[in-house]
N, C-alpha and C positions, 0 to 999 in steps of 0.2 A: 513348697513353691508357691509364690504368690501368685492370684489368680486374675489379677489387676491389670489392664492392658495397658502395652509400652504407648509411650506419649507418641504419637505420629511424627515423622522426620521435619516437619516444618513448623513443629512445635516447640523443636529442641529450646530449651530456655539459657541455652550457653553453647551454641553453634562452635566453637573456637576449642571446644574440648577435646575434642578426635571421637572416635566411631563409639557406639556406647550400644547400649543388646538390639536395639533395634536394627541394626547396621549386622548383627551377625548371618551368616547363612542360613536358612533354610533348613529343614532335613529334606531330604527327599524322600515322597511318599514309597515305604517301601509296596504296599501294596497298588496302586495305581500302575507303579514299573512291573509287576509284577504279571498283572491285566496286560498290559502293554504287550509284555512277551509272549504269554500264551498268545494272545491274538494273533501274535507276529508266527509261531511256530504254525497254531493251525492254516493260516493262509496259506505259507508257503506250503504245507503237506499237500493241501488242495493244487496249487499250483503245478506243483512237480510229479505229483500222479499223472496229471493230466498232460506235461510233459513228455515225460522220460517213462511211466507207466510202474505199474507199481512194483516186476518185478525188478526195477532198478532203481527204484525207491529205499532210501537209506535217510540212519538219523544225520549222520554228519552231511549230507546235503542238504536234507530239512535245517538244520543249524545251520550252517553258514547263510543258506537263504533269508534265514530268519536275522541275524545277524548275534546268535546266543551259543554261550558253550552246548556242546552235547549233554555233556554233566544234567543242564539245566533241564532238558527235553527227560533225559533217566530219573529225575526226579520227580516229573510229574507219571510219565507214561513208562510203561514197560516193555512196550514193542512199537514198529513202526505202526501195525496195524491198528491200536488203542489210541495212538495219535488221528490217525486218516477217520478214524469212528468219533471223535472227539467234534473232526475238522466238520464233518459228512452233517452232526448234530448240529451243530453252529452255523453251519449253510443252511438247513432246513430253518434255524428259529430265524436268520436272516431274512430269508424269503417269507414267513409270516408278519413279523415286523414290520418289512415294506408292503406290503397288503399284495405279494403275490400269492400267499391263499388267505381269503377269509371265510372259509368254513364251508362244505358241502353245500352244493345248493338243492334247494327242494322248492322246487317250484308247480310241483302236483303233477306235474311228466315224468313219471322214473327215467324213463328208457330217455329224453332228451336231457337230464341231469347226470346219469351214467355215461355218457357220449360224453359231454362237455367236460368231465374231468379223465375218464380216460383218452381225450384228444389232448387233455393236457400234460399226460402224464408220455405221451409220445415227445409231445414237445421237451419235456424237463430229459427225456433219456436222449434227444437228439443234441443235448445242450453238453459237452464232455466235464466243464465243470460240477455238472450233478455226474454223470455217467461215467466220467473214469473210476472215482471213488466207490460208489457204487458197485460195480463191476468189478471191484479190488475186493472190498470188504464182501461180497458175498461168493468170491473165491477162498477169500482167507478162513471167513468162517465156517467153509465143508469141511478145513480139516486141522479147526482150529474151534472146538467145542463151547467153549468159555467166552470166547471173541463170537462167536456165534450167537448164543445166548443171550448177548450184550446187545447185538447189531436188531436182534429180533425185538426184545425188550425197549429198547430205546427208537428204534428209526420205524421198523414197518410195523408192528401192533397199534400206537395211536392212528396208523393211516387205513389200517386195516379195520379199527375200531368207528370211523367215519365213515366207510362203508357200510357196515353193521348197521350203524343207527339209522342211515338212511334207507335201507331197507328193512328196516324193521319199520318206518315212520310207515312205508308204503304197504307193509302187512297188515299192517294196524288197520289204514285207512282202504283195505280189501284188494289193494291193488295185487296183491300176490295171496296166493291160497295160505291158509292159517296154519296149515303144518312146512312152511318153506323154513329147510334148513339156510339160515343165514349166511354162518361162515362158508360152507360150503357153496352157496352161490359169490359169495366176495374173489373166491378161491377159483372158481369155476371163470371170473372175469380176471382175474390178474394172471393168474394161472400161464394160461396162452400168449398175453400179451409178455409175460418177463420173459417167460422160454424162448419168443421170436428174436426177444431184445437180447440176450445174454449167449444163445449162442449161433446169433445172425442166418436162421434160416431161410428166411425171406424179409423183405425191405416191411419198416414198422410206418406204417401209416394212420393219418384219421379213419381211412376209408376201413383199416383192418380195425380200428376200435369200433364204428360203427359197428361191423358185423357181428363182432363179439357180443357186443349188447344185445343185438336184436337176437342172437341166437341162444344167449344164455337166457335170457327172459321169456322165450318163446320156450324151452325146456323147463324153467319153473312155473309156466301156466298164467304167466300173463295174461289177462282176458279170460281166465278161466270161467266154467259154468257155474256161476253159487247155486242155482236152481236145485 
């Protein structure tokens, strides 16, 4: 095939000839429609959780919302659930994207850096499009080990690992005594706050993130005596 490009339409040097390759169709990008779709499935998975909830969440709903065979959806994903985990990823890199996170902040206040993301982490569960999903997928995966695995692996480990490093920044820098288990303080703050969230024992507030902080800090030695 020649590599030569067609003479542009207003170039034609015999206009009177009829349509010649330039004039033919296009192909269509199969992988752009392809983008297209997927995007189109995970929206709607998001959408319709947060509708109808998950356990009335089905692929042929998902598909027709989306406006795709089901076939197409069985092709990429294997359950609803691997779609809503797919969807739930794709919402998160959104929200990086538009710079609703950019990065832990450490501003040499542990405890007023700790506040300010778990106040925001009230707000994102007060939001159903983060918290239906959510809420789906971390039912699906108590009794679905595999989907479990994935949802840990992919969603709460990087989030869990920005905890880590900022308290580890503040070990470093004395703020916490030199033998503070990390994870186990990350865990000690999400801890209480997912539990209030997931099975609504009392109203999730800033005012309850506050406390969390000042109480898990005040039990890792915050202020502690180097002396």
């Amino acid at each position: 095939m020649s590599s030569s490009p067609l003479p542009a339409p207003d170039s034609d040097p015999n206009p009177d000839s009829g349509p010649g390759p330039s004039s033919a169709p296009r192909s269509p990008d199969a992988t752009r429609r392809s983008d297209r779709s997927r995007r189109a499935i995970l929206d709607a998975a998001l959408d319709l959780v947060g509708e109808v909830g998950y356990n009335k969440l089905t692929i042929e709903a998902i598909a027709a919302r989306a406006g795709v065979g089901k076939q197409t959806i069985y092709r990429w994903w294997p359950s609803k659930a691997a779609v809503l985990l797919d969807a739930s990823v794709a919402l998160a890199g959104d929200a990086q994207s538009e710079g609703a996170w950019t990065g832990f902040p450490d501003t040499g206040d542990l405890a007023a850096d700790l506040k300010y993301v778990l106040r925001a982490t009230v707000d994102e569960f007060a939001d159903e499009r983060y918290a239906a999903p959510a809420r789906a997928l971390t039912a699906a995966g108590a009794t679905d080990p595999e989907l479990g695995a994935r949802f840990t692996e992919q969603l709460l480990e990087p989030q869990l690992a920005l905890y880590e490093e900022r308290l580890r920044s503040a070990r470093e820098a004395g703020q916490l005594p030199p033998d503070t288990d990390l994870r186990l303080t990350v865990e000690m703050l999400l801890g209480p706050l997912t539990y209030r969230w997931l099975l609504r024992t009392a109203p999730l507030t800033h005012a309850y993130a506050d406390a969390l902080v000042d109480a898990v800090l005040g039990g890792a030695g915050v202020g502690w005596d180097k002396s």
